[in-house]
C-alpha positions in Angstrom: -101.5 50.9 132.2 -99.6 49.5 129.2 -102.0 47.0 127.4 -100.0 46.9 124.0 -97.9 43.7 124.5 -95.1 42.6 121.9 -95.7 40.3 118.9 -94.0 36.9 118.4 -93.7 36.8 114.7 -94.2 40.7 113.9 -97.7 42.4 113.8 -100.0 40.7 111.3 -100.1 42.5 107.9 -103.2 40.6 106.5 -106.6 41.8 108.7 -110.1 40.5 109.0 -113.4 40.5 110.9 -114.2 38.0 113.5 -117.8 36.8 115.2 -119.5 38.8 112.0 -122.2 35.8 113.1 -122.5 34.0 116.2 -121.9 30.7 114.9 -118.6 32.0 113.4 -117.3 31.5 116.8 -117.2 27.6 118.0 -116.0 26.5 121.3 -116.4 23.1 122.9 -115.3 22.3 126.5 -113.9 19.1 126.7 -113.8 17.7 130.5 -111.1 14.6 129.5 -113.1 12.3 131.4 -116.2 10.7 130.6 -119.4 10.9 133.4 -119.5 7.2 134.9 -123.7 7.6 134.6 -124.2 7.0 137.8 -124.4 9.2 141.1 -126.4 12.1 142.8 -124.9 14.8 140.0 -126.5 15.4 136.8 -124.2 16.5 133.9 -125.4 18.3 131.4 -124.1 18.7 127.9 -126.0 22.5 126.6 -125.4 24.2 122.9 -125.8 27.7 123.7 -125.6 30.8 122.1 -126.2 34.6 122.5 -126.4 33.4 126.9 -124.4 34.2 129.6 -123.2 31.0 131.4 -124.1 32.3 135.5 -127.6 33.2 133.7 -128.3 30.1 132.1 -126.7 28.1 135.0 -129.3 30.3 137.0 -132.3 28.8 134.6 -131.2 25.6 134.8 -131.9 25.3 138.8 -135.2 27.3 138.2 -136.3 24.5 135.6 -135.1 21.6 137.8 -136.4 23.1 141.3 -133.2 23.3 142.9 -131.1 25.9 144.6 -129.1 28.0 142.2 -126.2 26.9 144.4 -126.4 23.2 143.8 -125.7 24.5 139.7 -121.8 24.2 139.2 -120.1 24.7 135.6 -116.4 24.3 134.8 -115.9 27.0 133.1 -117.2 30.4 131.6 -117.9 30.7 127.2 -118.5 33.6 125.7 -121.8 35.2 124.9 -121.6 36.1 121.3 -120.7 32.4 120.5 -121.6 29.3 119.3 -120.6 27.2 122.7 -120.9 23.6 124.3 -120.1 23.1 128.0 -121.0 21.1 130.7 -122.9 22.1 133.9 -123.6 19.9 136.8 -126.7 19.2 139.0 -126.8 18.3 142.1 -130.4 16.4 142.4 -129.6 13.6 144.8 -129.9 10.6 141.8 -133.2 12.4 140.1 -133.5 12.8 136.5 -134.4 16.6 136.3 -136.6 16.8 133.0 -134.9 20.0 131.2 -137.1 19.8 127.6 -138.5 23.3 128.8 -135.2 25.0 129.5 -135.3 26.7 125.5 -139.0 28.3 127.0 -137.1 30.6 129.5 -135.3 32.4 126.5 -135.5 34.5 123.5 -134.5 34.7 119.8 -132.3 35.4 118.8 -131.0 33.5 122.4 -131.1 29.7 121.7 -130.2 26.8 124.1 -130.2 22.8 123.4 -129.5 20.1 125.6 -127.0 17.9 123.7 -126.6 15.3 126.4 -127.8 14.4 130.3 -125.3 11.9 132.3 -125.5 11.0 136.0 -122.0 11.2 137.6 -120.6 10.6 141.4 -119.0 13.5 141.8 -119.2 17.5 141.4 -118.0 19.2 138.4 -115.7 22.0 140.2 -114.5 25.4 138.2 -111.2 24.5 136.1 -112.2 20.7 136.3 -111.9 20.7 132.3 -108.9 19.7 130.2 -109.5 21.5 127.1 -111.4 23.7 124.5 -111.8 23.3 121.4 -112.5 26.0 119.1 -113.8 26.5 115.1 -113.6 30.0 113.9 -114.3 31.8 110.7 -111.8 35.1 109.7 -114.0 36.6 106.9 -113.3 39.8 105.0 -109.8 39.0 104.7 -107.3 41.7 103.1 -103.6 41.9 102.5 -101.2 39.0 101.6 -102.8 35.5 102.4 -99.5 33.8 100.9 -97.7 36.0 104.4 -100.7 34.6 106.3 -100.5 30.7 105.2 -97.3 31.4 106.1 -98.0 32.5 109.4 -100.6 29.6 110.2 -97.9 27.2 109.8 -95.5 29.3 112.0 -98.4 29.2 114.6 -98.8 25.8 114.1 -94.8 24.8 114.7 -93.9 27.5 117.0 -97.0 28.5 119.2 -97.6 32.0 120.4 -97.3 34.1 123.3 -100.0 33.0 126.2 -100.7 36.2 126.8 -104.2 36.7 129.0 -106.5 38.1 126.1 -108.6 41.4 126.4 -111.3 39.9 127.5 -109.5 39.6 131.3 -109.0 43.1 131.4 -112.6 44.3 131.1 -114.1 47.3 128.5 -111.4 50.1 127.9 -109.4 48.5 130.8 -111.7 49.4 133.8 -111.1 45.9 135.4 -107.7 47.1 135.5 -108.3 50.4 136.8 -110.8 49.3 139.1 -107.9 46.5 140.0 -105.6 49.4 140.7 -107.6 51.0 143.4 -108.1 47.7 145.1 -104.6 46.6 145.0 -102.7 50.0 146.1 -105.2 50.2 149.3 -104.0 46.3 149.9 -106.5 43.7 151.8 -108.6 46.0 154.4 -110.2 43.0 156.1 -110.0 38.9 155.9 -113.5 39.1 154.4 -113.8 36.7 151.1 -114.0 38.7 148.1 -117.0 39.6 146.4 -116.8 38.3 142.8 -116.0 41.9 140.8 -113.3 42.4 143.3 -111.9 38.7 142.2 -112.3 39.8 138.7 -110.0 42.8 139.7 -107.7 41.3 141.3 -107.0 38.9 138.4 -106.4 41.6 136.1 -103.8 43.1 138.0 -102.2 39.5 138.5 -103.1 38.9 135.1 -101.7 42.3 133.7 -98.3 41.5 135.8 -97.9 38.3 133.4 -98.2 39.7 130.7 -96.1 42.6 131.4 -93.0 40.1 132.1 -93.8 37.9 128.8 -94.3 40.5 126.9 -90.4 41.0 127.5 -89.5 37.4 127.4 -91.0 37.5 123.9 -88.5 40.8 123.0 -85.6 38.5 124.6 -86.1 35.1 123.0 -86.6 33.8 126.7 -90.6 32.9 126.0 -89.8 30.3 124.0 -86.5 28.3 125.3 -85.5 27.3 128.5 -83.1 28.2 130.6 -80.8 26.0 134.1 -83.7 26.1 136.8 -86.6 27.2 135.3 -90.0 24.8 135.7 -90.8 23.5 132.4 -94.6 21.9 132.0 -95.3 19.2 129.0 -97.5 20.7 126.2 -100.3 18.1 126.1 -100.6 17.5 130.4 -100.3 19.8 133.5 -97.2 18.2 134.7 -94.3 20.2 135.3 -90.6 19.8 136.5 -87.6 21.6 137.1 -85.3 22.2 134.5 -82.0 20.8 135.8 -79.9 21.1 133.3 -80.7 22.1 129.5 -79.0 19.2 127.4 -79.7 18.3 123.5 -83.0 16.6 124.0 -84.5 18.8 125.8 -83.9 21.7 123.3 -85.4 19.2 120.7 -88.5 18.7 122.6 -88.7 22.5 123.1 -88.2 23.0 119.4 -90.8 20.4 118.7 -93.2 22.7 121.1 -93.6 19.4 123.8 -91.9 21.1 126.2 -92.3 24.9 127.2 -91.6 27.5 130.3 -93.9 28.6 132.5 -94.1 31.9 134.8 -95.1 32.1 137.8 -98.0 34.2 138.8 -97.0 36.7 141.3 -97.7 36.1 144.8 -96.1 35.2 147.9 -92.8 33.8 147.7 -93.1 33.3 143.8 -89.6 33.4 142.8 -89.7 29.5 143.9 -91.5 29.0 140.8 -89.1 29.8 138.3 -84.7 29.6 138.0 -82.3 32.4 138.7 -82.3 34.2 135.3 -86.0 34.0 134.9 -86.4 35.6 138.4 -83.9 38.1 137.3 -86.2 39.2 134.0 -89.6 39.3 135.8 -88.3 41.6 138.5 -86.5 43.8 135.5 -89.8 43.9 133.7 -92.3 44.7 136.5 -89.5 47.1 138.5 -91.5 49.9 137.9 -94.9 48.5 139.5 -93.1 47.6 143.4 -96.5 49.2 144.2 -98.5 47.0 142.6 -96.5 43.8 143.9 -96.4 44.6 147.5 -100.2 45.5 147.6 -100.9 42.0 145.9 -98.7 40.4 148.5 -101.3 41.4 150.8 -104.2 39.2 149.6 -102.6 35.8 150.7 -102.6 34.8 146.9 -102.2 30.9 146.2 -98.9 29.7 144.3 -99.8 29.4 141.2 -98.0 29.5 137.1 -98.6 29.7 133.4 -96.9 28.6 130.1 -95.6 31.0 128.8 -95.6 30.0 125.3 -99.1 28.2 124.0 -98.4 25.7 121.2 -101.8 25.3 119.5 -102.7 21.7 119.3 -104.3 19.4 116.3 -104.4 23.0 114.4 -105.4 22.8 110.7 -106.9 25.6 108.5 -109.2 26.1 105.7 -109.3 28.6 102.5 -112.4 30.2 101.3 -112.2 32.2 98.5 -115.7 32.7 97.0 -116.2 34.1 93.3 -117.2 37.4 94.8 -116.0 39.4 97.6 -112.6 38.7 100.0 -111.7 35.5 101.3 -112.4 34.0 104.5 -110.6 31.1 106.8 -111.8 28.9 108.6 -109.1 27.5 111.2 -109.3 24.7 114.0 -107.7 24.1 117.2 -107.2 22.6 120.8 -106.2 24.9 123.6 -105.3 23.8 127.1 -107.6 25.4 130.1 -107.1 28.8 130.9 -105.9 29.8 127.7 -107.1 32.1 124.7 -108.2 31.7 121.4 -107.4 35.7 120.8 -103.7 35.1 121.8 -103.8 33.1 118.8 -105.5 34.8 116.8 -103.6 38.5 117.2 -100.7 36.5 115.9 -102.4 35.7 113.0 -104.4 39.0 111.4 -105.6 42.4 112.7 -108.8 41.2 113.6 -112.0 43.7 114.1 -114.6 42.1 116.7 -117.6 42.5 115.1 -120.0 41.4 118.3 -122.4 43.5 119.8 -120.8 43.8 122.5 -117.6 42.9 124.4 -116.9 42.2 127.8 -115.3 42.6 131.4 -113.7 38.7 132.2 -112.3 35.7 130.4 -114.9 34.9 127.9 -112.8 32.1 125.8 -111.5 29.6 129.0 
């Protein structure tokens, strides 16, 4: 299955390593509301890095003597990074006393809890607005004039929210794993068990991508078109695109207003306008297979920009006496989204983790 999807701004010419330490990777979840410090939950602010976030959500019940269950988090960081996130406790109005939780791990494995809040209700996945993200490119070679002008191009333009690698597991397998599950369709109303969720997002996942990666070859990804559903840059609203007059191509321009496409499921070509529907089922014509055996897992209505404007973006040169320079760059993205969908369209980036891995490390 095709996995090579189409560049906004032409392939990057200037390449560099990324994560060559964990703390050149910096994400911070921010929930857009503030815990009203009162309540039966506990929030809890953690710096972690080198930990799995089901793992440490796991520890933190074991240190506060509560069911694993009654541990919720909003959403999942990666591993091999220097992360902030909230988890929530539900301890019926105790204080749990979490000085021990750094005990239950190893170097070079470090967690540190940044804040504790009481709030009235349960964090739930998704519940987040945003993530913020610092992250150092180091080893830079080629033209870093072509790149500085790239970052601003990023900057005014945005990039293709395209699902990163990450969703589609090590050398594909959640997608190939995805198409064994999806071609037999739903064998029982069971719920899913959560690697067959995984798989079943890659596939829906892989399906997006297939039809944006089109859009992008077209121009479509980026303007709007009669009858599509259009969704503001800075707030999940969305709306349908009447009719596309002068303003509305200014606020596209400005990248406040973008496209979205809807995720493939029952009755999903609601979701977008006429020539839109008309593109998605050109681009995913040869995969009927695919479609109809995800039609068959009740899938909720659900869409996605299809362009990703990075937001409060500004950049930093390094370029020490000896050796290549790095950059350091800085930048909001909305829930859901990727930090290496930005970053392809920057450089040819080489991961330099330990390890990589099977689901969506950067949301």
């Amino acid at each position: 299955m095709n996995t090579q999807w189409r560049y906004a701004w032409s392939k990057p010419t200037v390449s560099g390593d990324l994560k060559t330490h964990v703390q050149d990777f910096y994400v911070e979840e921010q929930l857009g509301f503030e815990p009203d410090g009162k309540g039966e939950f506990c929030f809890v602010f953690i710096e972690k890095q080198g930990v799995n976030t089901d793992f440490l959500a796991k520890r933190l019940a074991q240190v506060a003597g509560i069911d694993s269950s009654k541990v919720t988090y909003s959403g999942v960081k990666d591993r091999h990074a220097c992360t902030r996130q909230w988890f929530c406790l539900h301890t019926l109005n105790k204080e749990p006393d979490l000085s021990s939780i750094q005990e239950a791990f190893r170097e070079p494995e470090s967690v540190r809890v940044v804040a504790q809040l009481k709030h009235s209700k349960k964090l739930r996945t998704g519940a987040h607005l945003a993530n913020r993200f610092v992250i150092r490119l180091r080893e830079l070679t080629g033209d870093l004039e072509e790149l500085e002008g790239r970052l601003t191009l990023i900057q005014r333009g945005g990039v293709p929210n395209y699902y990163g690698p990450q969703r589609f597991g090590i050398n594909g397998n959640n997608l190939q794993n995805g198409k064994a599950l999806v071609l037999k369709g739903r064998q029982s109303r069971r719920k899913l068990p959560k690697n067959e969720s995984f798989w079943l997002s890659a596939i829906r996942s892989w399906c997006f991508n297939e039809a944006l990666s089109d859009q992008v070859e077209s121009g479509m990804w980026a303007r709007l078109c009669d009858g599509d559903i259009a969704q503001f840059q800075r707030r999940d609203e969305q709306f349908r695109v009447k009719e596309v007059g002068a303003l509305m191509h200014l606020k596209v321009m400005q990248g406040d207003i973008s496209p979205v496409l809807p995720m493939i499921s029952e009755g999903w070509e609601a979701g977008t306008g006429p020539q839109r529907e008309a593109a998605i089922k050109h681009s995913l014509a040869n995969s009927t297979d695919l479609i109809d055996g995800l039609m068959t897992f009740d899938l909720s209505r659900d869409s996605r920009l299809a362009r990703l404007v990075p937001m409060d973006m500004v950049w930093e040169w390094i370029k020490p006496k000896e050796g290549n320079a790095q950059l350091i760059v800085e930048f909001l993205l909305p829930k859901g989204c990727f930090a290496t969908s930005v970053l392809r369209e920057m450089i040819d980036f080489t991961d330099k983790s330990a390890e990589k891995y099977h689901e969506n490390i950067d949301r």
